[in-house]
C-alpha positions in Angstrom: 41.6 -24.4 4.0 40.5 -20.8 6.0 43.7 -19.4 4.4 42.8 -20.1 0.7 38.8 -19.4 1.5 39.9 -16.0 3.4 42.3 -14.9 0.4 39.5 -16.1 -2.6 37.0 -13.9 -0.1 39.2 -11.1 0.0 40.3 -11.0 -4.2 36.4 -11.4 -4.8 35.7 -8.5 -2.8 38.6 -6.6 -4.4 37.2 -7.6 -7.8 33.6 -6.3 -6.5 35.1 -2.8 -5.8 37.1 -2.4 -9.0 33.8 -3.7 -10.6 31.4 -1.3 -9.1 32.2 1.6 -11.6 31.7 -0.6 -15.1 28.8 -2.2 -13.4 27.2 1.2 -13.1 27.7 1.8 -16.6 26.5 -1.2 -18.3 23.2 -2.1 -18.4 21.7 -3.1 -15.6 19.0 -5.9 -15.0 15.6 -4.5 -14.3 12.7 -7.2 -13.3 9.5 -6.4 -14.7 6.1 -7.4 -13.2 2.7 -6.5 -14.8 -0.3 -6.6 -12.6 -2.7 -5.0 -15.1 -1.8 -3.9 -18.7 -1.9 -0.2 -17.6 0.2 -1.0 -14.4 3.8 -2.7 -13.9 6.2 -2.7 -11.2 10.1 -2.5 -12.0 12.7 -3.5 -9.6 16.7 -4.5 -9.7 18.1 -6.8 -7.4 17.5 -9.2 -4.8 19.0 -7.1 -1.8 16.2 -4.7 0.0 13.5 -5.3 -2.5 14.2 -1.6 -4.6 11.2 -1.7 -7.4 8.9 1.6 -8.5 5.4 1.4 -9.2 4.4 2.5 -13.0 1.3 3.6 -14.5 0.2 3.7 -17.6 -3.1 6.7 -17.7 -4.6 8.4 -20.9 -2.8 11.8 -19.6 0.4 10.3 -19.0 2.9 7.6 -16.9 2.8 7.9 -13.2 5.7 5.9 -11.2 5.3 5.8 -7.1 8.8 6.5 -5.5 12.5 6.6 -7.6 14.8 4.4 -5.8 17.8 4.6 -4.4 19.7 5.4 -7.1 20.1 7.4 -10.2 21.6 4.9 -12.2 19.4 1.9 -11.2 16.1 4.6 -11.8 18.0 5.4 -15.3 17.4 1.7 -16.3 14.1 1.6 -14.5 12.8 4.2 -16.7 14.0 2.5 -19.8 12.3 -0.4 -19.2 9.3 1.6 -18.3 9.6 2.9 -21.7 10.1 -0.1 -23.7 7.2 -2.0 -21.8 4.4 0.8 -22.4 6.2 2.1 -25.7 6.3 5.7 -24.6 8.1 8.5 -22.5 5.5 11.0 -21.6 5.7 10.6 -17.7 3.4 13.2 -16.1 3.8 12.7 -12.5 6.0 11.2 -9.9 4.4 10.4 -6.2 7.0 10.4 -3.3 5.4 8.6 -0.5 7.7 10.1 2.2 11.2 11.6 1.9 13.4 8.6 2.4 16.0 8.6 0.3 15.6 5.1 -1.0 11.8 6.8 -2.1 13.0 10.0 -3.5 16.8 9.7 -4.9 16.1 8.8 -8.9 13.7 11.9 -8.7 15.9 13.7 -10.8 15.5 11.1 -13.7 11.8 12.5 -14.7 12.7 16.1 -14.7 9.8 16.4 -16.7 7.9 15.3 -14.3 5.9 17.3 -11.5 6.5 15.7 -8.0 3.7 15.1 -6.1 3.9 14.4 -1.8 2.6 15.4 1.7 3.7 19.2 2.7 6.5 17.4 5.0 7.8 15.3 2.7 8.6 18.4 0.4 10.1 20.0 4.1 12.0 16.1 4.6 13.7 16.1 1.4 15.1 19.5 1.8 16.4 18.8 5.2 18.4 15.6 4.1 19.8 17.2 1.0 21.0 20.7 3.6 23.0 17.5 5.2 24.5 15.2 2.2 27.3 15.8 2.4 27.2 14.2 5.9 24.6 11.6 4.9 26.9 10.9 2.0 29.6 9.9 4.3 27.5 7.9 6.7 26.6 6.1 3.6 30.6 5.2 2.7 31.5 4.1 6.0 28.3 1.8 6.3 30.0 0.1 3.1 33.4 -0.2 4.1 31.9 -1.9 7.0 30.2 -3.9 4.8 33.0 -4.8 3.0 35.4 -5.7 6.0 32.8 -8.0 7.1 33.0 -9.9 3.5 36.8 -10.4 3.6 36.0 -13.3 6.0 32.6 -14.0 4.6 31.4 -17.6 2.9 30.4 -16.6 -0.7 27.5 -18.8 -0.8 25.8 -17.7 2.7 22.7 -15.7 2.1 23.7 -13.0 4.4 26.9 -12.7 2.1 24.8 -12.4 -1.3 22.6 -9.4 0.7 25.9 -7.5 1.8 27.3 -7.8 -2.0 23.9 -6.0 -3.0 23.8 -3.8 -0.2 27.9 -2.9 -1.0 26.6 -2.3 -4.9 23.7 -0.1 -4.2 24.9 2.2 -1.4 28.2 2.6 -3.3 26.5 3.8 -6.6 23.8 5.8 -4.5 27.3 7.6 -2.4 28.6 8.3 -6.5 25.1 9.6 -7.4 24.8 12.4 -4.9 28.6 13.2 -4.3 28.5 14.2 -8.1 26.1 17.5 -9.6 23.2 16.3 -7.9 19.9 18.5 -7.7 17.0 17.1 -6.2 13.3 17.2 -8.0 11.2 18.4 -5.6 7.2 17.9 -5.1 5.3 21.1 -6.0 1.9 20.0 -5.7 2.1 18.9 -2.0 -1.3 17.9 0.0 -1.9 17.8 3.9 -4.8 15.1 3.6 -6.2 13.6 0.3 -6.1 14.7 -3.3 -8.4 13.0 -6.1 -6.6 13.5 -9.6 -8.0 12.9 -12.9 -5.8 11.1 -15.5 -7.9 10.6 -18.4 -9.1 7.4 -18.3 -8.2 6.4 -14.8 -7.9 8.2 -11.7 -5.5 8.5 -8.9 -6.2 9.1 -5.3 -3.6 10.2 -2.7 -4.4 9.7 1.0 -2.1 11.0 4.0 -1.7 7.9 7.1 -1.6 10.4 9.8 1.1 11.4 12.1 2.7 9.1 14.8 3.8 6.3 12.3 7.3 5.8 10.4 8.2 9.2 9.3 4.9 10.9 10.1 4.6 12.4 6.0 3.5 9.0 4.5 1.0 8.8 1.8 -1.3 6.0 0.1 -1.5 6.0 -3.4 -4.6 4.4 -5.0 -5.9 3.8 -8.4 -9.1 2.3 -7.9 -9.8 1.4 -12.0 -6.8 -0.9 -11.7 -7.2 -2.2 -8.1 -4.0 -1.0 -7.1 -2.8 0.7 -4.6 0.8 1.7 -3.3 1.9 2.0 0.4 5.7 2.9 0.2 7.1 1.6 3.7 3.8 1.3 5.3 3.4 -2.2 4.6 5.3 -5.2 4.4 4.0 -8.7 4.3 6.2 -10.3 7.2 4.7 -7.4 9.9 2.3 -4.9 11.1 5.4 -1.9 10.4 2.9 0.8 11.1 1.5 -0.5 14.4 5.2 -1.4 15.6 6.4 2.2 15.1 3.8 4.4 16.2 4.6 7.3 17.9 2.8 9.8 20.2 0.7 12.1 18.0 -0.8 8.8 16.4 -4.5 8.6 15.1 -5.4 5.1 14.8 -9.1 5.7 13.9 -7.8 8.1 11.3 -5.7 5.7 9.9 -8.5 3.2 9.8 -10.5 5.3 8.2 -7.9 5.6 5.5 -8.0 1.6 5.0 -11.7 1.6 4.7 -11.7 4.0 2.5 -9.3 2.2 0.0 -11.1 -1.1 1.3 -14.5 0.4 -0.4 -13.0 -0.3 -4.0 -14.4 -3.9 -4.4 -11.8 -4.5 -7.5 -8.8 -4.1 -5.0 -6.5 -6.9 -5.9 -3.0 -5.7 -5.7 -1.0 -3.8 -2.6 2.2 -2.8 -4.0 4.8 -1.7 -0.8 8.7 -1.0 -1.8 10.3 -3.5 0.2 8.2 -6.6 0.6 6.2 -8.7 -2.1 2.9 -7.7 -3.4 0.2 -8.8 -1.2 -3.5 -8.7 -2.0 -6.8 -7.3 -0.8 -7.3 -9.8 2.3 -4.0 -8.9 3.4 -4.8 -5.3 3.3 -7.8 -6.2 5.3 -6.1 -8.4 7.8 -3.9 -5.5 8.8 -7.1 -3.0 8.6 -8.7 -5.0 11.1 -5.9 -5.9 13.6 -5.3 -1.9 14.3 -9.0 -1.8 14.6 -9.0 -4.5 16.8 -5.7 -3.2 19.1 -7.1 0.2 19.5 -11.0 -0.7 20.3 -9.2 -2.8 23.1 -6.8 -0.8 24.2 -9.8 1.9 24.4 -12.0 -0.5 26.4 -9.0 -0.8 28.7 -8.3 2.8 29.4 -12.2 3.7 29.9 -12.4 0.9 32.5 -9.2 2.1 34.4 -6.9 -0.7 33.2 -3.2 -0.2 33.0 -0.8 -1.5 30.0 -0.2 -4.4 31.2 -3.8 -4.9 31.5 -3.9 -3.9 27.6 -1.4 -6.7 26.7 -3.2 -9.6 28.4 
C-alpha cells in the first residue's frame, strides 16, 4: 500500500512540474472581496494568503503591494479592471521591499511607486543580488518537492507545499527572465497626506526596530480602510515579537492613534492574514501601550527583565 501511495505521490508531483508552465499561462483564479464599492481586495490561492489592496479614487486606482509574482499580479490587475470597469491606475504603495510586496510592480508601469526612502534603498539591494536570491528561491522548491514524493495528498500541509511549489516556481521564471523593477519615486521618511479627488490617502511610517525597519501604514479614512502589509496578522502581535534595538514604541503608538481617530475605521487589510476590524486594531494598539508603560515602570524602579515578564 506505501508502494502504490509513494509512486501515485511521486507521478502527481511529476504532473505538478510539467503543469507549472501551462498553468502560468492560462488564466488564473483571482478571489475578489469588496469592502466598500470604491475598495476591493484581490488575492489567488490558499497558500500564504497573496491578495493586493485596490482602490477605486476620482484621480485614479491605487493598489497596496504587487505580489509575488508577475503572472498572478497580471491576473490581479485584470480583475481589478473588470470589477471597477477601468485601467487608469495612478499609484502603487509598496509597504516595505519584500519581494512578495514589490515583485508585480512592473505590471502598473504606468504607475508612480510610492514607499519609505529605505524601501526604495531595499528593493535595489535585493535586485543587485537576484540572481542569488533567484537560486535560493529554486532550491527552497526542489526541497519542497522532495518532501511531496512521500507526502499524503490530502494532508493540509501537502495542499500548502503544492501552493508554495506553484508560486515560488513562477516567481523563480518571473525574475530569471527580462525583469526590470518599478521603483518608488515619491518616497517619504514619516507621513505623506495625498489628495485623490474624492477621497484621500494617508501614508504613515511604523518606525525603526520592527520587521524590516521601512514599513508603512496606508490609510484611507473616507472608506475606513487601512492597509498594514506584514505588520499585522490576526493570529499574533508580529510587530511586538520582532522588534529590534532602535525601536520607538510610543512612536508607533502614536501612529495607531492616529489611524484609531477615524471613527469610520472598519476594515484592516494585512497581506497575509484575514481582514480584521477596528477593535482588533485597537486590541493590538493597546497591548504595546500596555507592554511598554510596564516595562517603563520596571526600569524607572530598578527592576530587571525578569522582573518585566512577571
Amino acid at each position: 500500500m506505501r508502494t502504490r501511495f509513494t509512486a501515485a505521490a511521486l507521478l502527481f508531483v511529476c504532473l505538478l512540474v510539467g503543469s507549472l508552465a501551462v498553468a502560468a499561462d492560462s488564466e488564473i483564479e483571482v478571489t475578489v472581496r469588496k469592502l466598500h464599492p470604491k475598495a476591493l481586495i484581490v488575492g489567488s490561492g490558499t497558500t500564504y494568503g497573496d491578495t493586493m489592496l485596490a482602490i477605486a479614487s476620482e484621480k485614479g486606482v491605487v493598489v497596496v503591494d504587487t505580489g509575488t509574482t508577475v503572472r498572478a499580479t497580471r491576473a490581479f490587475r485584470a480583475k481589478i479592471e473588470e470589477v471597477f470597469g477601468r485601467n487608469d491606475f495612478l499609484y502603487v504603495v509598496n509597504t516595505h521591499f519584500h519581494y512578495d510586496h514589490v515583485v508585480g510592480n512592473p505590471v502598473f508601469p504606468e504607475s508612480t511607486v510610492i514607499g519609505h526612502e529605505l524601501t526604495r534603498e531595499g528593493i535595489i539591494n535585493w535586485i543587485r543580488t537576484r540572481d542569488q536570491f533567484v537560486a535560493e528561491q529554486q532550491a527552497r522548491v526542489d526541497g519542497w518537492l522532495t518532501t511531496l514524493e512521500t507526502a499524503d495528498p490530502a494532508d493540509d500541509e501537502t495542499v500548502w507545499l503544492q501552493g508554495l511549489v506553484e508560486k515560488y516556481s513562477w516567481m523563480s521564471e518571473d525574475l530569471r527572465g527580462d525583469y526590470e523593477p518599478h521603483l518608488p519615486t515619491i518616497t517619504i521618511s514619516d507621513r505623506l497626506h495625498l489628495d485623490l479627488g474624492d477621497i484621500t490617502m494617508d501614508l504613515y511610517y511604523f518606525g525603526p526596530g520592527t520587521h524590516t525597519g521601512d514599513d508603512i501604514m496606508v490609510h484611507f479614512p473616507e472608506l475606513g480602510v487601512v492597509a498594514t502589509g506584514d505588520l499585522l496578522h490576526n493570529q499574533f502581535t508580529q510587530f511586538l515579537l520582532q522588534v529590534e534595538p532602535g525601536a520607538d514604541i510610543p512612536y508607533k503608538v502614536e501612529v495607531f492613534d492616529a489611524i484609531l481617530a477615524d471613527p469610520n475605521l472598519e476594515h484592516v487589510v494585512p497581506v497575509h492574514s484575514r481582514v480584521m476590524n477596528r477593535d482588533e486594531f485597537q486590541i493590538r494598539r493597546d497591548y504595546a501601550n500596555d507592554v511598554w508603560i510596564g516595562v517603563t515602570n520596571v526600569i524607572e524602579s530598578g527592576g530587571s527583565l525578569a522582573d518585566a515578564r512577571e
